[in-house]
Every structure is written in C-alpha cells, then in structure tokens.
N, C-alpha and C positions, 0 to 999 in steps of 0.2 A: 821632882818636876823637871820637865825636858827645858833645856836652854832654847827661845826661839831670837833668830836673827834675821830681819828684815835689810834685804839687799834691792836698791833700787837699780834699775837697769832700764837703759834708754831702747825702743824698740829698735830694731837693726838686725842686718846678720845676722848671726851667730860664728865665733870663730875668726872676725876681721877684725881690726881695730876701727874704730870710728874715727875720720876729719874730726879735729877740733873747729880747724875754720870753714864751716858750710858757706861763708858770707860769698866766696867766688862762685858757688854752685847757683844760688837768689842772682847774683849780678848776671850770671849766662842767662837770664830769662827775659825775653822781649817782651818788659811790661807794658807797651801801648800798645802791644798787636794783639796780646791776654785781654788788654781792659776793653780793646775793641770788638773781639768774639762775646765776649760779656755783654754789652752794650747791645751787638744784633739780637742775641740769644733773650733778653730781655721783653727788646722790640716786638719779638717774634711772638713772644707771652702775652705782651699786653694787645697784640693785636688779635689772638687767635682767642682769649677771652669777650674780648669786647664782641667778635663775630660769637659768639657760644659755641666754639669749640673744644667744649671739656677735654677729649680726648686727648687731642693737640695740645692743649694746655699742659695736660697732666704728662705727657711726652718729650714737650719743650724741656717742662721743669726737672725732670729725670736727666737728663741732655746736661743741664744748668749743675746739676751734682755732680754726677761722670765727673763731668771739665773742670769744676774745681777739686775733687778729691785726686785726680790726675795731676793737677798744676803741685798740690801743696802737698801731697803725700809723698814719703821718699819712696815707700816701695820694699827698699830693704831687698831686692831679687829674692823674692820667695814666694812663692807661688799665689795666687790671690787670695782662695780657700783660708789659707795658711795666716795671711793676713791680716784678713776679716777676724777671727778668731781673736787676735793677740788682743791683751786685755791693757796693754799698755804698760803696766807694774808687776815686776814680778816675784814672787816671797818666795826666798829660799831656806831651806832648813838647816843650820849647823848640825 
C-alpha cells in the first residue's frame, strides 16, 4: 500500500516566500473610509428595495461582494480564473 502525505499549504504564489507579518499590510488599510463605502452601499440596498427595485437590488448586492472579496482577499498576483479555482488545501503525494 502506497504511503499518503498530507501537506498543508496556505494559498499564495507559488515560488515566493510568504510575510510572516501581514499585520502592516491590514494596518495600510483605511478602515473608516472601507466602513463608509460599506455603509452607502447598504443605504443604496435598503433604499432600492423599499422602492421595488429587484434589479438594483440584486446589482447593489453583487457590488457589496466585489468590495469585500477585493478588501479581504490577498489575491496572490495570479490570474483571477486561476484564483477562483484554488480550493484552499492542497494534498500532495510522497
């Protein structure tokens, strides 16, 4: 029976070393001017429901992912496609 080895791996690059300390990357970020796009984007929701504008609604709230999967995702420079895909964990075989 074949030996199986489970290798955890953080998503990233490939080929770079990883920051151990991301904590200055979080501190570059203009958390009240984030919380305030957030805050309009919201506004813009609850107002464009209340009118029955499903469309808008549903437009808004697409808008509302974008923005946060942009704020919190690192990205990693690879392609978006590429991105999308990674499953987060990856198993590799000895």
């Amino acid at each position: 029976m074949a030996e199986v080895t489970v290798t955890l791996k953080a998503n990233g690059p490939e080929g770079q070393p990883r920051e151990q300390d991301t904590s200055a990357e979080w501190d570059k970020i203009d958390w009240r001017a984030q919380e305030g796009q957030v805050r309009r984007l919201r506004q813009r929701i609850f107002k464009a429901s209340q009118e029955g504008d499903w469309p808008k609604v549903r437009n808004l709230q697409k808008l509302m992912v974008r923005h946060e999967a942009l704020l919190f995702s690192d990205g990693g420079g690879r392609p978006r496609s590429l991105r999308r895909r990674s499953g987060g964990v990856k198993l590799e075989e000895a």
